[in-house]
C-alpha positions in Angstrom: 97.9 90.2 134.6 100.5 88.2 137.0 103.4 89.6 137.6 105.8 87.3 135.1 103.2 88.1 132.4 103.5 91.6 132.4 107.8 91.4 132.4 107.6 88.8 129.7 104.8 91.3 127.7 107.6 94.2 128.0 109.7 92.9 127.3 108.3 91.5 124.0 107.5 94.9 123.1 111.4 96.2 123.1 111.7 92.9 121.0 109.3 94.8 118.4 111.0 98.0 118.7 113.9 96.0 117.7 112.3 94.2 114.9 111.3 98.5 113.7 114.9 98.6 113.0 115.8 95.7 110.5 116.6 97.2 106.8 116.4 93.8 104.7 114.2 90.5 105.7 117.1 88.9 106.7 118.4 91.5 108.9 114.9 92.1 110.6 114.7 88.1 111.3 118.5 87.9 112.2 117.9 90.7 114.5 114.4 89.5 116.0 116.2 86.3 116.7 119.3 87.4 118.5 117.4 89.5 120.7 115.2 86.7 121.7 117.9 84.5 122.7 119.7 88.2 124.6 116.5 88.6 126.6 114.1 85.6 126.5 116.7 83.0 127.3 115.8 83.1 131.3 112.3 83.2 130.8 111.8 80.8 127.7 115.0 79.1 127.6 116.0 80.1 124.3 119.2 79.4 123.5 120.2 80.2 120.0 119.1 78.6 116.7 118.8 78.4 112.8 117.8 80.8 110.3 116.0 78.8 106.7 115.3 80.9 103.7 113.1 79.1 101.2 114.3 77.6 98.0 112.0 76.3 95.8 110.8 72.9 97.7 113.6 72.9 100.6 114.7 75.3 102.8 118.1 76.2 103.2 120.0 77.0 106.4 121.5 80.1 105.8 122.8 81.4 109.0 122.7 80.6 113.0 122.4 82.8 116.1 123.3 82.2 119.6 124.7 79.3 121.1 124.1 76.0 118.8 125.8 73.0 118.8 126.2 72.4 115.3 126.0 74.7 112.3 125.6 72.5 109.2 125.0 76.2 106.5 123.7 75.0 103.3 122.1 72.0 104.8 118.4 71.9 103.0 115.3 70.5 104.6 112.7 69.1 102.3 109.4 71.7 102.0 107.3 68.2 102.7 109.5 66.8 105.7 106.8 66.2 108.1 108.0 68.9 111.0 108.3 71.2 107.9 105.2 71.0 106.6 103.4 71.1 110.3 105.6 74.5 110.8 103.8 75.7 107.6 100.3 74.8 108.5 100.7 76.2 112.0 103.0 78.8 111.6 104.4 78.1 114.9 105.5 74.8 117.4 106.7 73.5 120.0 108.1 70.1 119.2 110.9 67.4 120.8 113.0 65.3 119.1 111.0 62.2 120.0 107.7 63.3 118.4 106.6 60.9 115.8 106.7 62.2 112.3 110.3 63.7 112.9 113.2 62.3 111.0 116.0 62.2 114.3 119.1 61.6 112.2 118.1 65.0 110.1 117.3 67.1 113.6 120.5 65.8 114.6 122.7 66.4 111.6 120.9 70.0 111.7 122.4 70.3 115.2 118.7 70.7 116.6 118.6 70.2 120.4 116.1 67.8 122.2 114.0 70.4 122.4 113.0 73.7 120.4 110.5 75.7 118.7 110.0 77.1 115.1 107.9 80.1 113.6 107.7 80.7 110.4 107.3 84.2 108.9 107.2 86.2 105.8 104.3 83.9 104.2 106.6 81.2 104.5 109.6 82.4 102.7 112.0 82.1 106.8 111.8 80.0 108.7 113.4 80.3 112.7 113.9 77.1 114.3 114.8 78.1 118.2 116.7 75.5 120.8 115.1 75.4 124.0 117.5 73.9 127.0 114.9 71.7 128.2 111.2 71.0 128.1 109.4 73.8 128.5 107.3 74.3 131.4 104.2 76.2 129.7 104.8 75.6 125.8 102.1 78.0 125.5 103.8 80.9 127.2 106.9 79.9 124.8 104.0 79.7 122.0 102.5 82.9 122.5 105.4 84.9 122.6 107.4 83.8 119.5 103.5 83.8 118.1 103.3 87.7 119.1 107.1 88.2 117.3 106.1 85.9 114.1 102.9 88.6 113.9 105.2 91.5 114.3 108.2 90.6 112.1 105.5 89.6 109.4 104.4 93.1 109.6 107.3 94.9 109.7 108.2 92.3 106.7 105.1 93.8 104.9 105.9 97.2 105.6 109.2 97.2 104.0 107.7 95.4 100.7 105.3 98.3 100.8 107.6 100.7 100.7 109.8 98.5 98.0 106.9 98.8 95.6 106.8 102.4 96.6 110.1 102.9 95.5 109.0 101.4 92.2 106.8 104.0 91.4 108.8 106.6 92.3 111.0 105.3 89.8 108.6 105.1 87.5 107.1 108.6 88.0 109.9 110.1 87.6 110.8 108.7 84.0 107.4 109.8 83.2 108.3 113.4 83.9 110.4 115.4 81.1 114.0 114.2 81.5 115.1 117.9 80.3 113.1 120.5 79.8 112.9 121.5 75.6 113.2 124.7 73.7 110.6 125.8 71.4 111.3 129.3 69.5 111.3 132.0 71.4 109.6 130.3 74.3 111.6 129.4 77.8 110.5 126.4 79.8 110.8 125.9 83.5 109.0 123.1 85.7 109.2 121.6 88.9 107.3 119.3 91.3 107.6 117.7 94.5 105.2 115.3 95.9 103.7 114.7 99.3 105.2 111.4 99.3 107.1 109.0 98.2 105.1 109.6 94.8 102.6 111.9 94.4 99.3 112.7 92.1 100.8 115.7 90.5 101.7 115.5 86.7 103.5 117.7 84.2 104.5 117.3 79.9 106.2 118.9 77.2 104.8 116.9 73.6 106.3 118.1 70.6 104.2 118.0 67.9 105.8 119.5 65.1 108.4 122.3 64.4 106.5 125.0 65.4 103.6 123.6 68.1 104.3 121.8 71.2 101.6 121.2 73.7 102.3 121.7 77.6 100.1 119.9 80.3 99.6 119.9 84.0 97.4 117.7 85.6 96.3 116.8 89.6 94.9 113.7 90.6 92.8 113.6 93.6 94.6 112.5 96.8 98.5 111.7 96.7 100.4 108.6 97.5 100.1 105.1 95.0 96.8 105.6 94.1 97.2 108.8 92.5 100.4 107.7 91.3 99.0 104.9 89.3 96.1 107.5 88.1 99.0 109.5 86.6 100.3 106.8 84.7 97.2 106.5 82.8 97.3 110.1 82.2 100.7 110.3 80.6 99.7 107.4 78.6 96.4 108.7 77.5 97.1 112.2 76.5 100.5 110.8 74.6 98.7 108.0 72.9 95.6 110.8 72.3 97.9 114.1 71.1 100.3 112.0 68.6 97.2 110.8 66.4 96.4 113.9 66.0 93.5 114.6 68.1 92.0 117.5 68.5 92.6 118.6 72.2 88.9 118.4 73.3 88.5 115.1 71.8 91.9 114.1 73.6 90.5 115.4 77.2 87.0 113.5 76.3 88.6 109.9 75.7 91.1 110.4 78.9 87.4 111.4 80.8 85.9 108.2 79.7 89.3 105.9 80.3 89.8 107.6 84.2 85.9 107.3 84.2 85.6 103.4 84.1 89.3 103.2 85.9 88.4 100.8 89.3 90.9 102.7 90.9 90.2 104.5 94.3 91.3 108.2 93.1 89.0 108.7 89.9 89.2 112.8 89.6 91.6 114.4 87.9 91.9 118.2 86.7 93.8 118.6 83.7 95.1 121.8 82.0 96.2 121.3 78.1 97.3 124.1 75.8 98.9 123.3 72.7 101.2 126.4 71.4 102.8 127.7 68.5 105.4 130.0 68.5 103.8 132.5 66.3 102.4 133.0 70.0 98.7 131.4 69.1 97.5 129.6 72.6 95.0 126.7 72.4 93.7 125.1 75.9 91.0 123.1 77.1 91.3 123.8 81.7 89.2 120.6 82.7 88.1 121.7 86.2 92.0 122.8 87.1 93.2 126.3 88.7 92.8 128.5 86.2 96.0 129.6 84.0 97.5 133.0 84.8 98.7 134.9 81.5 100.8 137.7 82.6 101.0 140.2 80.4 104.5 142.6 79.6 102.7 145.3 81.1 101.6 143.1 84.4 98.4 142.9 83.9 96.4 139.9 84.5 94.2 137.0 82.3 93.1 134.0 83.8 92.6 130.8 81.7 89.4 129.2 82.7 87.3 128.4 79.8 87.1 124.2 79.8 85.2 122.0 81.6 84.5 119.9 84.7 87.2 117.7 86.5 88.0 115.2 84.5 86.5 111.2 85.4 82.6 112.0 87.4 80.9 112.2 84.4 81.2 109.9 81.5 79.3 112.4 79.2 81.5 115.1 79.9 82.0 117.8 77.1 84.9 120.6 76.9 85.3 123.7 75.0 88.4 125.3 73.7 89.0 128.6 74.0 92.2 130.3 72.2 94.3 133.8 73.9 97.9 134.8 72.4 101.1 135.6 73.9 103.2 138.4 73.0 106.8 138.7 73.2 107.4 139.4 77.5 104.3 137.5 78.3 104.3 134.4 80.8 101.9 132.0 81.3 102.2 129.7 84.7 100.5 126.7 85.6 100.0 125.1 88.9 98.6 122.8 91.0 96.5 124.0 94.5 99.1 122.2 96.2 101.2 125.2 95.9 98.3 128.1 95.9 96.9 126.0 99.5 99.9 125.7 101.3 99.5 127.6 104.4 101.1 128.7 107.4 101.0 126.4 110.5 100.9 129.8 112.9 98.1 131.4 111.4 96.2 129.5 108.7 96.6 131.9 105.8 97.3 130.4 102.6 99.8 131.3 100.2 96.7 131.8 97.4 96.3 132.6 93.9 96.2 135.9 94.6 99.5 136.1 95.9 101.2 134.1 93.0 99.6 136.3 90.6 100.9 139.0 92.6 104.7 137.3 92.6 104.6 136.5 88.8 103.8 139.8 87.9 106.6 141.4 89.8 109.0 138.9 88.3 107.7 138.5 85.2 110.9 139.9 83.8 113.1 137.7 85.8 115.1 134.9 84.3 112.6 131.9 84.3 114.6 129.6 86.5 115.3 132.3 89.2 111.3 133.0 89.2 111.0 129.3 89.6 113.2 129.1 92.7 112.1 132.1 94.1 108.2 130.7 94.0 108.7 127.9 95.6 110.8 129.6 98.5 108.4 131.8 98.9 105.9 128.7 99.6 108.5 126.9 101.6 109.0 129.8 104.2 105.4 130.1 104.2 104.2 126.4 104.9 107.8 126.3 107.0 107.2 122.6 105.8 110.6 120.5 104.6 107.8 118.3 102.3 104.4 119.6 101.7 101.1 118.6 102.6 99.8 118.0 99.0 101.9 117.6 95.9 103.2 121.3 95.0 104.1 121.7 90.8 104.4 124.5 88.7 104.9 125.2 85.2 106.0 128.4 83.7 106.2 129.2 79.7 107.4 132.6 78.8 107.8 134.7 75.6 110.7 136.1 75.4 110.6 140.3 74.7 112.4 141.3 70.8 115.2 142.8 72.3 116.2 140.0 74.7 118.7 137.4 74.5 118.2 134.0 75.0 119.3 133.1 78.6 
């Protein structure tokens, strides 16, 4: 590669690094183009230039950069002006004022110089018209360059819509997960998940069903991230839509099996634990292919909930069973996802496991439920030693409250 080639390439890759550090479309372009005139200028003889934002069928000039000799903002250029419409089909050019096809008294009113270039980015919504001093030597060199930036600013363009949708479903998750967290008898509630990501696969409820029965769910989509975001969102709708009709739970897991089962969705497993409870203490649950439920006991012993079926969306013939255990007064029940059991420690490997949960919520089963809850997921913080974990961590904890005890 010659010698100019290699400074011009470098220095189109601190142009990118620039481009990494716009926050808004404009910004990114306003930025990509000031830098270009900062650094190219010598090389390209970029002087300064125009910034269009579409607007139905014209585009606006909504801002300049550099040295221009006019600055006209507000000025619209029709979307099928003929320089316009080549820009569009090209994405970039290389043009002079006396090209045919080009309306002078417009590129002059516009302040455009004798000669410039143009790239348009962000499927067409910018466009950044550049003044070049005076004809280029190698248009292509001026071509490839501002082609290598349009690439990169549509990316980084791309990116940030990405993560704007992202944000969306965040949003969106998080109105799906219990605003406050409800009383039922003498039962106390505590919950709390964090995902992987910017939204996660991980998915907890609280459905009243009448006076005296509520029904608690925690479910696990395979993967994290958008996909198992989305495969949430038909959770929560189908257990809601299933559990107010009245369904039985089994029948409730079996329709949400054969919705997730035809869903064209990439993540297509999910493992679902459902118990509905009364507070007479009287347990219903159906575990479809989830880590089983831990019943602690007041004395500290141990039950695991396991009775169910398979993971919920491989097979549309899928059948569960319901299996029914009670809860005394000092009992707690927790449910999780392996997220939290799996986290391990980067040093050695070990894993926080069920075993040492069940350990943990036998020792505290007496503890205020909210002070358990904190004190769980510390424990699998200074474990993982991880500020946001590898897979979504949540965790669910119901407990009976003893005769003698106040509510807290």
């Amino acid at each position: 590669m010659p010698r100019r080639t290699r400074s011009l390439f470098r220095r189109i890759e601190k142009a990118l690094e620039t481009i990494a550090r716009g926050s808004t479309p404009l910004e990114t372009i306003r930025d990509t183009a000031q830098f270009l005139v900062d650094n190219f200028s010598e090389d390209l003889g970029i002087q300064g230039g125009r910034i269009y934002a579409r607007q139905d069928e014209a585009y606006e000039l909504v801002e300049t950069f550099g040295t221009v000799s006019r600055a006209p903002i507000g000025l619209c250029v029709d979307r099928h002006y003929s320089g316009m419409e080549i820009l569009l089909d090209e994405g970039s050019v290389v043009m002079a004022l006396s090209d045919s096809g080009l309306d002078r008294r417009l590129e002059e009113a516009l302040g455009t110089q004798e000669h410039f270039a143009a790239i348009a980015v962000a499927d067409g919504a910018y466009v950044l018209s550049f003044d070049v001093a005076t004809k280029p030597e190698d248009p292509d060199d001026l071509l490839a360059t501002l082609n290598i930036v349009r690439l990169a600013v549509n990316q980084k363009l791309r990116e940030e819509r990405m993560l704007e949708i992202l944000e969306e479903a965040r949003r969106i998750q998080t109105s799906i997960l219990p605003r406050r967290i409800p009383e039922y008898g003498d039962f106390e509630l505590a919950a709390r998940s964090i995902p992987a990501e910017i939204v996660g696969g991980d998915f907890y409820d609280f459905i009243t069903l009448t006076d005296t029965a509520f029904n608690v769910v925690v479910a696990d989509a395979t993967g994290h991230g958008l996909p198992a975001a989305l495969q949430v969102r038909d959770v929560f709708t189908g257990l809601r839509m299933g559990l107010t009709r009245d369904y039985k739970l089994t029948r409730t897991i079996e329709r949400l099996n054969a919705i997730i089962h035809r869903s064209r969705l990439a993540t297509k497993f999910v493992s679902i634990f459902l118990a509905e409870l009364e507070v007479g203490g009287t347990v219903l649950y159906v575990n479809a292919g989830h880590p089983p439920g831990i019943l602690v006991r007041a004395d500290g012993s141990l039950e695991f909930l396991r009775s169910g079926g398979m993971i919920v969306g491989p097979r549309l013939d899928a059948h569960y069973t319901l299996d029914i255990v009670r809860m005394e007064p000092g009992d707690l029940l927790a449910l999780y996802t392996d997220g939290l059991t799996e986290a391990t420690d980067p040093q050695t490997g070990e894993e926080f496991s069920v075993s040492r949960l069940s350990r943990l919520l036998s020792e505290g089963r007496a503890t205020p439920i909210h002070t358990l809850t904190d004190r769980l997921f510390q424990e699998v913080h200074d474990l993982s030693q991880r500020e946001v974990p590898e897979d979504d961590q949540t965790l669910v904890l119901v407990r009976r409250r003893a005769r003698d005890e106040e509510p807290s």
